[in-house]
C-alpha positions as CSV (number, residue, x, y, z in Angstrom):
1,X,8.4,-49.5,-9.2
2,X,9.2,-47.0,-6.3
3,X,12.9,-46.6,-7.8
4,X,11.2,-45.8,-11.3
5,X,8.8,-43.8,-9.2
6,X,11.3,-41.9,-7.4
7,X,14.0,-41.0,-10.5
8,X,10.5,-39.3,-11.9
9,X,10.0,-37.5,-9.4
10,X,14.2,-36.2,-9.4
11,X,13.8,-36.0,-13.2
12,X,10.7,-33.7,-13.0
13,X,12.2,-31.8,-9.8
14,X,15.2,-31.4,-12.6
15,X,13.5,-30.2,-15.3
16,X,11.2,-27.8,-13.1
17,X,15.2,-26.3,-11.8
18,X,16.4,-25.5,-15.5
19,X,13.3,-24.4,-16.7
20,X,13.2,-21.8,-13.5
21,X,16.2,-21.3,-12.7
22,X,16.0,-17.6,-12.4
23,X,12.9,-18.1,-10.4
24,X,14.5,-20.6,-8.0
25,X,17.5,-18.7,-6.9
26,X,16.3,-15.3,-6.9
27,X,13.3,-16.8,-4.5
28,X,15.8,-18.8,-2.3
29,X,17.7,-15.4,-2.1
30,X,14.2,-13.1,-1.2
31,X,13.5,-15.7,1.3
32,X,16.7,-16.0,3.4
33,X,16.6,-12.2,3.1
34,X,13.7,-11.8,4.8
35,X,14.6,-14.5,7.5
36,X,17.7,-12.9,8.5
37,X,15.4,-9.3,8.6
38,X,12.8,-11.2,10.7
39,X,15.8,-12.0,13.1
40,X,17.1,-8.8,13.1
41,X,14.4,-6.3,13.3
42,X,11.1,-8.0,14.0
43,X,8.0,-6.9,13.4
44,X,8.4,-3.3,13.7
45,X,4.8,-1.6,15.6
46,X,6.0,1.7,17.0
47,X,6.6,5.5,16.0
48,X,4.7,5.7,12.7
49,X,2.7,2.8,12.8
50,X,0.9,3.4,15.6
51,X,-1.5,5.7,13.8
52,X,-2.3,3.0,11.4
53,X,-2.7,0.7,14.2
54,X,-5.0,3.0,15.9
55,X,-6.8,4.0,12.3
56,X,-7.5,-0.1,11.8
57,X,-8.6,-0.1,15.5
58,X,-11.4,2.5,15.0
59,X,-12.7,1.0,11.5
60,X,-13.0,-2.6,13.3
61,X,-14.9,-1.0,16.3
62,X,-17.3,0.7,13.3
63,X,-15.8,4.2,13.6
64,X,-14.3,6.3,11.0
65,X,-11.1,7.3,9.8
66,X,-9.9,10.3,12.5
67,X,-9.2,12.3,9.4
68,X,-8.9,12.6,5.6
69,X,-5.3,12.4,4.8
70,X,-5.7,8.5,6.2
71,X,-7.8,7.7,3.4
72,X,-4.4,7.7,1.5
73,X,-2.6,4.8,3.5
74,X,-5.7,2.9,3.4
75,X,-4.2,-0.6,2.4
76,X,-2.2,-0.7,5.5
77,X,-4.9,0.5,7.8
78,X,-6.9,-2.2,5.9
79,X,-5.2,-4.9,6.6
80,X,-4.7,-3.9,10.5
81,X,-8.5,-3.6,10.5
82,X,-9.3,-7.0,9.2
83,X,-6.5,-8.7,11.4
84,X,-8.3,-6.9,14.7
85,X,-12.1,-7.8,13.3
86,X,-10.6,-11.7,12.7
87,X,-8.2,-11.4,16.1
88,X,-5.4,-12.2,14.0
89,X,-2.1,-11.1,14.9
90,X,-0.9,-8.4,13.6
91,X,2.0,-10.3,11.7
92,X,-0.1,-11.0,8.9
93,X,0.1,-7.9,7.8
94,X,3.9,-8.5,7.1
95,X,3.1,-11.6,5.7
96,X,0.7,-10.1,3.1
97,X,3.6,-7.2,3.0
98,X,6.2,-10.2,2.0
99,X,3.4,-12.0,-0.4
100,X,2.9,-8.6,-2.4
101,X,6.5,-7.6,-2.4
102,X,7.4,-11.2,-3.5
103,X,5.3,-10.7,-6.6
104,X,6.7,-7.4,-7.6
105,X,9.7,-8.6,-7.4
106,X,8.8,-11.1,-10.6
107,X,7.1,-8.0,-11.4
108,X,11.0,-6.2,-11.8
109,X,12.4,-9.2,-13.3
110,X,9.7,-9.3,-16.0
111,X,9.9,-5.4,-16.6
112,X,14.2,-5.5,-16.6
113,X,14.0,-8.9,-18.9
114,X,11.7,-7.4,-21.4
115,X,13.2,-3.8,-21.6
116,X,16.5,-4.6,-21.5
117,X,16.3,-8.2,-23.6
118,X,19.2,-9.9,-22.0
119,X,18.1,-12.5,-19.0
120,X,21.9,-12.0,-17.3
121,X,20.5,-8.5,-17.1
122,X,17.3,-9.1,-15.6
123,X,18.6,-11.8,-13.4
124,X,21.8,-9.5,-11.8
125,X,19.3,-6.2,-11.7
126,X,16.7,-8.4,-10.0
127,X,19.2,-9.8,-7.4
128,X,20.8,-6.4,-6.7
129,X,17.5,-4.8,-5.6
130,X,17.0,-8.3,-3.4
131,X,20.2,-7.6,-1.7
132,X,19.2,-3.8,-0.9
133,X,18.2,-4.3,2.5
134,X,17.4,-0.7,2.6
135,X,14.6,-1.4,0.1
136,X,13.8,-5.0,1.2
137,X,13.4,-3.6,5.0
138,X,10.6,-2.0,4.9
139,X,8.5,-5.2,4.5
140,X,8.4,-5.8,8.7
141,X,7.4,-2.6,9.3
142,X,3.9,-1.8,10.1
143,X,4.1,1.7,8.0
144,X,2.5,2.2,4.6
145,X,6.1,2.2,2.7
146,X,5.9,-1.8,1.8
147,X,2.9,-1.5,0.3
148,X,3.4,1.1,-2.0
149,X,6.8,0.5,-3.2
150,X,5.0,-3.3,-4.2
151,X,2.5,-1.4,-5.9
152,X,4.4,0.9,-7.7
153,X,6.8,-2.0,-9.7
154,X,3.4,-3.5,-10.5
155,X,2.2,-0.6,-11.8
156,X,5.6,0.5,-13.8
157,X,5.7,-3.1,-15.0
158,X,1.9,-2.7,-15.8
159,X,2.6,0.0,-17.7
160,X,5.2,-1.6,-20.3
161,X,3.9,-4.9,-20.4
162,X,-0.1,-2.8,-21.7
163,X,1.9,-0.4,-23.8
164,X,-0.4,-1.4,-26.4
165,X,-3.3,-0.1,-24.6
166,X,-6.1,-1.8,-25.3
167,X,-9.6,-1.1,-23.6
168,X,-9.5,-3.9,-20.7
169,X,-5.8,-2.6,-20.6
170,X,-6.1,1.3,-19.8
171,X,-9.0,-0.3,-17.5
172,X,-5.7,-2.2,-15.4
173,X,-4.1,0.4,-15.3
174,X,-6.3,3.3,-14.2
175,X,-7.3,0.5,-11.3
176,X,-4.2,0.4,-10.5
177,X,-3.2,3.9,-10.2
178,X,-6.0,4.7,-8.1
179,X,-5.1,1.7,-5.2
180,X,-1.4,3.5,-5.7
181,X,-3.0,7.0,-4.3
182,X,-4.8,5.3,-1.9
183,X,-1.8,3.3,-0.9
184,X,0.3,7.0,0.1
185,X,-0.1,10.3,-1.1
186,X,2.8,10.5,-3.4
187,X,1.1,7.7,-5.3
188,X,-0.1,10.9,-6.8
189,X,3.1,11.5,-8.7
190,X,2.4,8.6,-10.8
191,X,-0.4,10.2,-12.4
192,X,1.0,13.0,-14.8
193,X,3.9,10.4,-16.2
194,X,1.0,8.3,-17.2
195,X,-0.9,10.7,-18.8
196,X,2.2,12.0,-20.8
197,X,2.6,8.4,-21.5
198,X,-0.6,8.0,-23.0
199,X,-0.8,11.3,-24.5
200,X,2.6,11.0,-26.6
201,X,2.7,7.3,-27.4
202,X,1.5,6.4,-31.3
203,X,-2.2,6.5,-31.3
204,X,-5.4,7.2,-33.8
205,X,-6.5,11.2,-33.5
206,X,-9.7,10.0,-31.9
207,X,-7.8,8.3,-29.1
208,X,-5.5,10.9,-29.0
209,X,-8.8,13.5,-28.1
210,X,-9.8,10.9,-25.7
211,X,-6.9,10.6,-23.7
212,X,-6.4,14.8,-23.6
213,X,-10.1,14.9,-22.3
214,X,-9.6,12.0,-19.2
215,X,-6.0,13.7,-18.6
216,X,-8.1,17.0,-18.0
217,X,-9.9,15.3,-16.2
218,X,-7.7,13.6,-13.4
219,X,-5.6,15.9,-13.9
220,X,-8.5,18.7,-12.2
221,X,-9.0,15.5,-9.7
222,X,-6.0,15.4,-8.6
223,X,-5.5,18.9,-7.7
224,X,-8.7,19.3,-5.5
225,X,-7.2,15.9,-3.9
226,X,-3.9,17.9,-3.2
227,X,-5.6,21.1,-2.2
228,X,-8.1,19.0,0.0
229,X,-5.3,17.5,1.3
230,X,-2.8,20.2,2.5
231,X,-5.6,21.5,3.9
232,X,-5.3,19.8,7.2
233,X,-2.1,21.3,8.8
234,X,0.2,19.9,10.8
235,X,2.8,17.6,8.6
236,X,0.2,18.3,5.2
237,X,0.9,21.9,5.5
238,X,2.6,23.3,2.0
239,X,4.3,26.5,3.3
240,X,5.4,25.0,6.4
241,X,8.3,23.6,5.1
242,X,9.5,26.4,3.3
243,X,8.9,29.0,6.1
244,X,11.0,26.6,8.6
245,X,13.0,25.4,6.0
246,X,12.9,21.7,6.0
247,X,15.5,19.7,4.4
248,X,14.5,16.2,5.9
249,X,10.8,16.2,7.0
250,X,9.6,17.5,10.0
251,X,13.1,19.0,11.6
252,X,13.1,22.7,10.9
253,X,16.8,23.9,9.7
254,X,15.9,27.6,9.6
255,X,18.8,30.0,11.2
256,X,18.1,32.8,9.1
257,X,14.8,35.3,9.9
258,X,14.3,35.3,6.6
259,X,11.2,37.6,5.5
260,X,8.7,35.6,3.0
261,X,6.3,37.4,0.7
262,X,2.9,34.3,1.5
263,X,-0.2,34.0,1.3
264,X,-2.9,31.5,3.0
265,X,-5.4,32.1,1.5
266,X,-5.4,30.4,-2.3
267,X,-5.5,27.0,-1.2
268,X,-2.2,24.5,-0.8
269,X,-1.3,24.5,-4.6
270,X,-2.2,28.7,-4.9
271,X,-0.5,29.7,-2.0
272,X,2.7,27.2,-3.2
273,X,2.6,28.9,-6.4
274,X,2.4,32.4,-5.2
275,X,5.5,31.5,-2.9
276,X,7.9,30.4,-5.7
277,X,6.8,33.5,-7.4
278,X,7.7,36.0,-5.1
279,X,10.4,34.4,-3.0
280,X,12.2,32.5,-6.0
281,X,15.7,32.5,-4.4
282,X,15.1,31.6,-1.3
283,X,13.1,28.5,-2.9
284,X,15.6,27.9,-5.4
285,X,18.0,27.3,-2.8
286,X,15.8,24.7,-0.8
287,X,14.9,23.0,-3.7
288,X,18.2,22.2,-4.5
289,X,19.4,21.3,-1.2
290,X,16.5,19.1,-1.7
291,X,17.2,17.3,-4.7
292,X,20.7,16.5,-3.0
293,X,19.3,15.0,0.0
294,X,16.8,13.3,-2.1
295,X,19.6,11.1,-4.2
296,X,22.0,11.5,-1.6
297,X,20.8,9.2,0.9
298,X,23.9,9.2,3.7
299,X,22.5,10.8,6.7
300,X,25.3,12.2,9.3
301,X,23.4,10.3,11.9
302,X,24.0,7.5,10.8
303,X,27.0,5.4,11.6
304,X,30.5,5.9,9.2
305,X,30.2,1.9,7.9
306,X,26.5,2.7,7.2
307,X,27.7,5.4,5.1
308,X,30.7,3.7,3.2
309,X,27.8,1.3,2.1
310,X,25.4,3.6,0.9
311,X,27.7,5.3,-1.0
312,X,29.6,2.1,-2.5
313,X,26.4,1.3,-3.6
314,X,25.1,4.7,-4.7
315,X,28.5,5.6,-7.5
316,X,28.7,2.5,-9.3
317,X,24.6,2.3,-9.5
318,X,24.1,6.0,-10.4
319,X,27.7,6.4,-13.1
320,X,26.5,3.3,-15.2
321,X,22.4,4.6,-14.6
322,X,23.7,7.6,-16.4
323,X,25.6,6.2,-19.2
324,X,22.5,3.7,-19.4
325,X,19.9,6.7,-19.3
326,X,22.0,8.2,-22.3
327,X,22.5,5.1,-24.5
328,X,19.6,2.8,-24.2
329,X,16.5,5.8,-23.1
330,X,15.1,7.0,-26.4
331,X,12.6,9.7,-26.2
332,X,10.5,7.9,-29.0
333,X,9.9,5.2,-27.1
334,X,6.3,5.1,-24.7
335,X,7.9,3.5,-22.0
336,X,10.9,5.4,-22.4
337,X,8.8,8.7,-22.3
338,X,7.0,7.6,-19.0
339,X,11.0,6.7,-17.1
340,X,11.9,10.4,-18.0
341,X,8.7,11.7,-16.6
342,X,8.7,9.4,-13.9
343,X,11.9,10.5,-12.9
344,X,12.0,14.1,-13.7
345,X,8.1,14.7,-11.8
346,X,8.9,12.4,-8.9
347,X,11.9,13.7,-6.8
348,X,10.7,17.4,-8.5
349,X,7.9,16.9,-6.6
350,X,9.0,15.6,-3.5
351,X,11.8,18.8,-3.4
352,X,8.6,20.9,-3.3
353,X,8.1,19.7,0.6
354,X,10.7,17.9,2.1
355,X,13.1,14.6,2.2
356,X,12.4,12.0,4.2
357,X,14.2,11.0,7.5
358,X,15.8,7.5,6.2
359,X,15.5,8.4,1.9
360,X,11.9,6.6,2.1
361,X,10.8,8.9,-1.2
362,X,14.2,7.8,-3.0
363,X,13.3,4.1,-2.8
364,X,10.5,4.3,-5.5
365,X,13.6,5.0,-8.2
366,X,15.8,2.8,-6.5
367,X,14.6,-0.6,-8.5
368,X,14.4,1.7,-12.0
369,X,17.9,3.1,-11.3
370,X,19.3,-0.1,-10.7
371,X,17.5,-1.4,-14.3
372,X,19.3,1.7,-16.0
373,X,22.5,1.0,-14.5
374,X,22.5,-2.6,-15.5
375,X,21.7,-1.5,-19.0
376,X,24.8,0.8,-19.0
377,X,26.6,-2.2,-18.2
378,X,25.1,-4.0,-20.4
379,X,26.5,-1.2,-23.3
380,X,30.0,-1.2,-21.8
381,X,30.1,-5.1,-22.2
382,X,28.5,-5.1,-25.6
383,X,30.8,-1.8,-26.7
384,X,33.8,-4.0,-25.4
385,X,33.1,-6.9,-27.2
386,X,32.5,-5.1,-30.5
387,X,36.0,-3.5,-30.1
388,X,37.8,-6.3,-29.8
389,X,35.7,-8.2,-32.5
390,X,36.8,-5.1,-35.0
C-alpha cells in the first residue's frame, strides 16, 4: 500500500513536471538568481533609500510625507512603513520585491508566449531577462526601481491580454496605471501610449467619443501632476538640466557659458517649451547625447569586463530587436500601436531631463526589447527553414 502510495505520489510529481515545465525551470532559475544576489549584494539600505526609509519612518510615527514628489514612490515607502508599525525587518520589503517580480515574470512569459505564439520563444525570451542581473538586481535594493519595473510588465501584459476592452477591463487597467504613477514618476509615461492605444484600436463611434473625452481628461491630469511636480526644485527642476547640461542625472557636464533665452515663470512644462523654442540647438544637441546614453548603457566608470558584457549583450539583443520591430510590429495591430508609442514616448521623454547614473530608465524596455529580439529570431529561423524547404 505505501509502494502504491508512493509511485502516486512520483506519478503525479511527474505529471505536474511536463505539464509545467516552463514554469519549473524558469522558477528554479529566478530562485538561484536571487540567492546568489542575496550573497552578493545583500540587502542594499543606503544612498537612495534612505529617504524612503526615513519617509516610512515619519508615516508610522503618524506624520506626513516631507514633501509631494514622495507621493510618487509611495509603494516603497509603503511597505517600509508597515514593516516599522509591525517591527518587522526591513527585509520583507525585498521579499514582497521578490514575490511581485516573481509574478511579472509569468507576467513576460504570458505576454512573449501570446504575442509571439511559439513557447521556445517565450520560454528563451523569458530566461534571458532572468539572467539579466542588471534587471533582476534591483530586487534587494531598498529604492523604488523593483517595484515599478514589476508593475510595468503587469501592466504591458495587462494591456494585451484586455485588448478587447471590456468595462471591468479598462477598469484593470486605469487601476493599474494609477498604482504605476504612484509607484515613480515616470510611471507617467505610460499614460499617453495607453490612450493612443485605446483611441486607435477598432471600436464603435460612441466609444471612440468616450475614450477622446477621458484621454482629455488625464491627459489635463497629468500635466498639472508634472507642473505640480517640477515645481519643487532641487532634482524635480525642468531647466536645471539643460542650463548645467546633464547627461547622466545630477552631474553637471557644462564647459561651455552658453547664454540661454529661459523663462521661470510658465510653470515646469511652459518654461520647457519656451526653452526648446528659443534655444533649439543647443537642446537638440542634449537630447541626442541623451538618447545615446539612454540605450547605451556602458558607463566609463565602470570596469572594462563590465563593459564587454553590457555590450555583448546589448548588439545581438538590439540587431535582431530591429529586424523583429520591422517584420513582426504591424501598425494595425492595438498592441502593436501601444510598443511603438511605448517606445517612441518613453526614452523621448526621459531625454527631456536626464539619464540615469546605472541606465535605471532603460530597464523598463529592456524585457520588451528582448521579446522583439526573440521574435527577429524567431523570423530568421522561420525564413531559414522556408529557404531550404523551397
Amino acid at each position: 500500500y505505501s509502494l502504491n502510495s508512493a509511485m502516486l505520489i512520483i506519478r503525479k510529481v511527474q505529471l505536474f513536471y511536463f505539464k509545467n515545465q516552463d514554469f519549473v525551470l524558469l522558477g528554479g532559475v529566478f530562485i538561484l538568481i536571487h540567492l546568489f544576489l542575496y550573497y552578493r549584494t545583500g540587502i542594499f539600505t543606503s544612498l537612495e533609500a534612505t529617504k524612503y526609509i526615513e519617509q516610512g519612518e515619519r508615516l508610522s510615527m503618524g506624520y506626513e510625507l516631507s514633501e509631494l514628489k514622495y507621493f510618487f514612490y509611495l509603494p516603497v515607502i509603503l511597505l517600509v512603513s508597515f514593516c516599522k508599525t509591525f517591527h518587522l525587518p526591513l527585509g520583507t520589503v525585498v521579499l514582497v520585491q521578490i514575490a511581485l517580480s516573481a509574478w511579472s515574470q509569468y507576467c513576460f512569459y504570458r505576454l512573449t508566449r501570446s504575442f509571439s505564439d511559439n513557447r521556445w520563444c517565450a520560454f528563451f525570451t523569458s530566461l534571458g531577462l532572468l539572467l539579466f542581473i542588471p534587471y533582476q538586481s534591483w530586487n534587494f535594493y531598498l529604492y523604488s526601481e523593483s517595484i515599478f519595473l514589476s508593475l510595468c510588465l503587469m501592466f504591458t501584459w495587462l494591456v494585451y491580454k484586455n485588448r478587447l476592452q471590456t468595462w471591468p477591463a479598462q477598469l484593470s487597467c486605469l487601476l493599474l496605471l494609477g498604482i504605476l504613477v504612484l509607484s515613480r514618476p515616470t510611471g507617467i509615461l505610460f499614460i499617453f501610449p495607453w490612450l493612443l492605444y485605446l483611441l486607435l484600436r477598432k471600436q464603435a463611434a460612441g466609444m471612440r467619443f468616450f475614450h477622446l473625452i477621458m484621454s482629455i481628461i488625464i491627459l489635463i491630469v497629468a500635466s498639472l501632476l508634472i507642473n505640480q511636480l517640477y515645481a519643487g526644485g532641487n532634482d524635480f527642476d525642468s531647466l536645471l538640466p539643460f542650463v548645467e547640461e546633464h547627461i547622466i542625472c545630477g552631474v553637471p557636464s557644462k564647459e561651455s557659458h552658453t547664454i540661454l533665452d529661459l523663462v521661470k515663470d510658465r510653470g515646469a512644462v511652459g518654461n520647457l517649451l519656451y526653452y526648446i523654442l528659443h534655444n533649439p540647438l543647443h537642446f537638440l544637441k542634449l537630447f541626442s547625447l541623451r538618447l545615446i546614453s539612454f540605450f547605451n548603457m556602458t558607463r566609463h566608470y565602470y570596469s572594462t569586463a563590465h563593459n564587454l558584457l553590457l555590450v555583448l549583450f546589448m548588439i545581438p539583443v538590439y540587431l535582431f530587436g530591429i529586424i523583429g520591430w520591422v517584420k513582426k510590429i504591424k501598425p494595425g495591430n492595438a498592441y502593436s500601436i501601444f510598443l511603438i508609442a511605448l517606445f517612441i514616448t518613453y526614452p523621448s521623454i526621459i531625454a527631456l531631463q536626464c539619464d540615469d547614473w546605472h541606465s535605471r530608465f532603460t530597464m523598463v524596455l529592456i524585457p520588451h526589447c528582448l521579446m522583439l529580439a526573440s521574435l527577429g529570431v524567431l523570423y530568421l529561423s522561420d525564413f531559414r527553414r522556408n529557404r531550404f524547404a523551397r
